[in-house]
C-alpha positions in Angstrom: 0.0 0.0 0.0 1.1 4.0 -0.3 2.1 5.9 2.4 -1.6 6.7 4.1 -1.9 3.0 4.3 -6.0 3.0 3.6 -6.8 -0.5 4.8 -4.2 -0.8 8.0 -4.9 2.1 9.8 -7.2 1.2 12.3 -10.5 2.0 13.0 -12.0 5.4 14.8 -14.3 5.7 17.0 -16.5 8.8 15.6 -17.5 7.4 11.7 -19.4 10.2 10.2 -22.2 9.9 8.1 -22.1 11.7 5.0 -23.2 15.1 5.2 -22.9 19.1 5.0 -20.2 21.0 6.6 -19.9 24.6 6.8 -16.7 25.9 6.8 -14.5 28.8 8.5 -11.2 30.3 6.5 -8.3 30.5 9.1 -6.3 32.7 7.6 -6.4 35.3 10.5 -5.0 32.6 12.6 -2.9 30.6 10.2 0.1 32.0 7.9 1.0 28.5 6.4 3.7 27.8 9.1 1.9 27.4 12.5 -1.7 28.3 13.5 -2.9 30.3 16.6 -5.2 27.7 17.9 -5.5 29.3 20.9 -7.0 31.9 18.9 -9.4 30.4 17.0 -10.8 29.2 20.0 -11.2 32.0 21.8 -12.7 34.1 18.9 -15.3 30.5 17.8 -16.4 30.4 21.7 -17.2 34.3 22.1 -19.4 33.5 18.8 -20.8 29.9 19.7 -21.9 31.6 23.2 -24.3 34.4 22.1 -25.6 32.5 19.1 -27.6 29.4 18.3 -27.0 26.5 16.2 -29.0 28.0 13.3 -27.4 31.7 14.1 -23.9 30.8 14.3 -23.9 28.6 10.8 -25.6 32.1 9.3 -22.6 33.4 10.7 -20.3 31.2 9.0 -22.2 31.8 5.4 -21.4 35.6 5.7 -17.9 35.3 6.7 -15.3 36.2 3.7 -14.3 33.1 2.2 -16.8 30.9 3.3 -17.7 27.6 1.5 -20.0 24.7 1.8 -18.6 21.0 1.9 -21.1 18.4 0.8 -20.6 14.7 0.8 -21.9 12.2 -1.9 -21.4 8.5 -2.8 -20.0 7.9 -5.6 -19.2 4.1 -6.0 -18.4 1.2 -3.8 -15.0 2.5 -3.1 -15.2 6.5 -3.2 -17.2 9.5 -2.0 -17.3 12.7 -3.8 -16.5 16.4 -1.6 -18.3 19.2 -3.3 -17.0 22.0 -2.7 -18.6 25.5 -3.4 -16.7 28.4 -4.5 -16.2 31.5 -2.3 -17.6 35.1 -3.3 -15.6 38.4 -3.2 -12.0 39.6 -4.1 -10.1 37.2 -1.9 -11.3 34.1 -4.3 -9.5 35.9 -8.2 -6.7 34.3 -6.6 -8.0 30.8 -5.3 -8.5 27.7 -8.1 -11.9 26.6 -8.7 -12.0 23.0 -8.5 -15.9 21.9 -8.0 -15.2 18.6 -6.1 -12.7 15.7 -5.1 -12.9 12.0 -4.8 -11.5 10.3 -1.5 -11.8 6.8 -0.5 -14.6 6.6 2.0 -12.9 3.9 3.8 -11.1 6.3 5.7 -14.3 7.6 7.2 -13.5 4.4 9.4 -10.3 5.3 10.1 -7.8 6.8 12.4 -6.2 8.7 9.4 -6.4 12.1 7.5 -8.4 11.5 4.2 -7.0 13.2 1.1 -8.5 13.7 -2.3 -6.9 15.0 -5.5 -7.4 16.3 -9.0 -5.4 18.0 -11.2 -7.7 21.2 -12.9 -7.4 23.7 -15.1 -6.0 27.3 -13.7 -6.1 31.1 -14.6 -3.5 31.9 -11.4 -0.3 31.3 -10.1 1.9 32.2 -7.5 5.7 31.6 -8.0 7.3 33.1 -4.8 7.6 36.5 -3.0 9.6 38.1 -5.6 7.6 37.4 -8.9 4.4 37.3 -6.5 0.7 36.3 -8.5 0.6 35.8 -12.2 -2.5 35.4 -14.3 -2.2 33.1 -16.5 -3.5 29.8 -17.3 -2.4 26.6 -16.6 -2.6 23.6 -14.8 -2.7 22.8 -10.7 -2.6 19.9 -8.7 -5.1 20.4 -5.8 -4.3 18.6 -2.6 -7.7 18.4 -0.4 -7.0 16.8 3.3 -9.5 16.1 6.1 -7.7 16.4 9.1 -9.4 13.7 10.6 -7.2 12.0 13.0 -9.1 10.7 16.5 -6.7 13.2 18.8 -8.1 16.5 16.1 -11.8 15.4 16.0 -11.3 14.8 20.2 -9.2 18.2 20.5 -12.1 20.1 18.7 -14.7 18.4 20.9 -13.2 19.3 24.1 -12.7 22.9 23.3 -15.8 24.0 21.1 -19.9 23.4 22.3 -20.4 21.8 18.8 -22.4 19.0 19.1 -21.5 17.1 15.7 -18.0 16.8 14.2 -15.4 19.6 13.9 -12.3 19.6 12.2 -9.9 21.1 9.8 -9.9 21.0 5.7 -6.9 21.8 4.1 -6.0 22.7 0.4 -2.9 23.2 -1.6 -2.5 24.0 -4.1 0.6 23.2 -6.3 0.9 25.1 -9.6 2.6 22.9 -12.2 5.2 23.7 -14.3 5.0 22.3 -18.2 7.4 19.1 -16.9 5.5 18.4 -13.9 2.4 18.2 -15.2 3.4 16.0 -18.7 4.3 13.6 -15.7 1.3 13.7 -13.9 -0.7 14.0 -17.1 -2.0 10.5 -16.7 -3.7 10.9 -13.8 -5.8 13.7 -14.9 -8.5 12.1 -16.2 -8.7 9.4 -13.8 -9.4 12.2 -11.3 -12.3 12.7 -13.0 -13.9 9.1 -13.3 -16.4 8.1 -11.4 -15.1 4.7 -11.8 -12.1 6.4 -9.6 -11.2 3.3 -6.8 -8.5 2.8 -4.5 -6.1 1.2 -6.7 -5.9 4.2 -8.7 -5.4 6.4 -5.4 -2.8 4.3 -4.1 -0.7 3.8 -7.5 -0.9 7.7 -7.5 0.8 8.3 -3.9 3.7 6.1 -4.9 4.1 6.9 -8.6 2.8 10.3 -8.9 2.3 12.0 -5.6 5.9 10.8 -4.3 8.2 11.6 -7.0 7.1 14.9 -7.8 7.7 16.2 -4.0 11.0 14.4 -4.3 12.2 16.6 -6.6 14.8 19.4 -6.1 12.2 21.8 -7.1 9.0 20.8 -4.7 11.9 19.9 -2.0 12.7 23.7 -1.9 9.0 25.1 -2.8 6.4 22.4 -1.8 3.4 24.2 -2.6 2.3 27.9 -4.4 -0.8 28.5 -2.4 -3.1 27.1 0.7 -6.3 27.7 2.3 -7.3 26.5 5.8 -10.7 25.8 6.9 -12.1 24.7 10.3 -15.7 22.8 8.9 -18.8 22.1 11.4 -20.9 19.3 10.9 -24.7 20.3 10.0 
């Protein structure tokens, strides 16, 4: 198996159904290299405690960047994340990418879930010093659920949320003409809804792993991230 391991990881204790999650962007509290949890906290529990349920996820729809995580079957092996676009400014800069496939075995497991697709792109960003270009192109997007047992626990204990919190994750790797003629053959697979977990796995250890062992992704991983902490509906 590839390095997330799908079928060894053992089991959780919080399986979610599939569902809607409204989600939060972090990037008041999160500049790509650590995150002011402490923060977030403070700021979600002055909101949680003067609103209700239906209030605070009104809240969370007016908030810059917000977006709407929806999860679908798709097959025996995958589910489908649709993911809504956000409104305003911010987003010229962001990637539309509509929705992911992830194996829904992890649902079951102690283990982040990530999803991929490769799309097509009208931005980059290629470092501090040439900054944002429009163009277009092509990006790999990375989509994880942080959905480890200690995260889903750490959330519980410090937010009144009765369903599932946790974080959602996207980067967002803008490829260059060599990188994605490698990768190439994955891109319509992404898009099958035939997609199973053979396909995922031969992708972490023949596509996934040798691009971010190059030189190039050893020095500059990723162009652009968003963070999102997403509550259950």
């Amino acid at each position: 198996m590839g390095i997330f391991d799908i079928f060894n990881s053992k089991k959780t204790k919080n399986v979610s159904s599939l569902g809607v999650y409204h989600g939060m962007d972090l990037r008041e509290w999160n500049d790509g290299y650590k995150s002011d949890e402490k923060g977030i906290i403070k700021f979600l529990k002055a909101q949680l405690k003067s609103m209700s349920d239906d209030e605070f996820i009104k809240f969370l729809k007016n908030r810059d960047l917000y977006r709407k995580f929806t999860h679908h079957e798709t097959n025996d092996e995958m589910n489908k994340l649709k993911v809504t676009e956000p409104k305003g400014l911010s987003s010229l800069a962001l990637t539309k990418f509509d929705w992911v496939f992830y194996p829904k075995i992890l649902l079951e497991r102690d283990a982040n879930i990530a999803g991929f697709k490769i799309v097509d792109s009208n931005v980059s960003y290629e470092g501090k010093k040439k900054g944002m270009k429009f163009k277009k192109g092509k990006t790999l997007v990375i989509l994880t659920q942080d959905r480890k047992q200690k995260y889903l626990d750490y959330w519980k204990k410090n937010l009144s949320w009765e369903k599932t919190v946790h974080m959602i994750g996207f980067q967002f790797v803008d490829l260059d003409d060599d990188e994605y003629k490698f990768l190439k053959p994955y891109e319509n697979k992404f898009k099958n809804k035939n997609f199973s977990n053979d396909v995922w796995d031969d992708f972490i250890s023949n596509g996934h792993n040798p691009l971010f062992a190059t030189e190039k992704r050893k020095s500059y991983p990723i162009n652009r991230f968003q963070t999102y902490l997403v509550f259950e509906e």
